[in-house]
C-alpha positions, 0 to 999 in steps of 0.5 A: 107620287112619292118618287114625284114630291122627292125629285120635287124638293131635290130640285129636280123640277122647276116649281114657279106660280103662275102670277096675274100675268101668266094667267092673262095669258094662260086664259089668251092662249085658251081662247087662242085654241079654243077649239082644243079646249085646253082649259086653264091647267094646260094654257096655264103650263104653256103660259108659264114655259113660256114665261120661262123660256122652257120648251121641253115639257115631259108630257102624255097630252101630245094632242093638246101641246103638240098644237099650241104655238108660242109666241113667235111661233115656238112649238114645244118639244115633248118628252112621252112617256109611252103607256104600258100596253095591257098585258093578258095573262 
């Protein structure tokens, strides 16, 4: 987390609030894949990339990003970081 809220204040992230209006959407997208049960976090983060004009989102959610499309029907392209597979001793 330390690594995170350095690269953060160097600017290495782009940090922007969601207003009323990337919440309406947020919450449209949410019932827009209601099946998904996205919730308001990951409709809020596609409701804002969207606002933005971001489509490259770091991401282990490719169930829930991977479905969601924008409007004019824009996908994201998702960067995963793979989990580290268990090492037995």
């Amino acid at each position: 987390m330390n690594a995170f809220m350095r690269d953060l204040s160097r600017g290495a992230f782009t940090y922007a609030a969601p207003t009323v209006t990337i919440l309406d959407r947020a919450m449209e997208i949410d019932r827009q894949y209601a099946d998904l049960e996205l919730g308001l976090v990951d409709a809020s983060v596609a409701a804002l990339a969207e606002e933005l004009g971001v489509y490259r989102l770091a991401t282990r959610d490719v169930r829930h990003f991977s479905a969601v499309r924008l409007l004019g029907g824009k996908s994201f392209e998702l960067v995963v970081q793979p989990r580290r597979a268990d090492r037995n001793p």
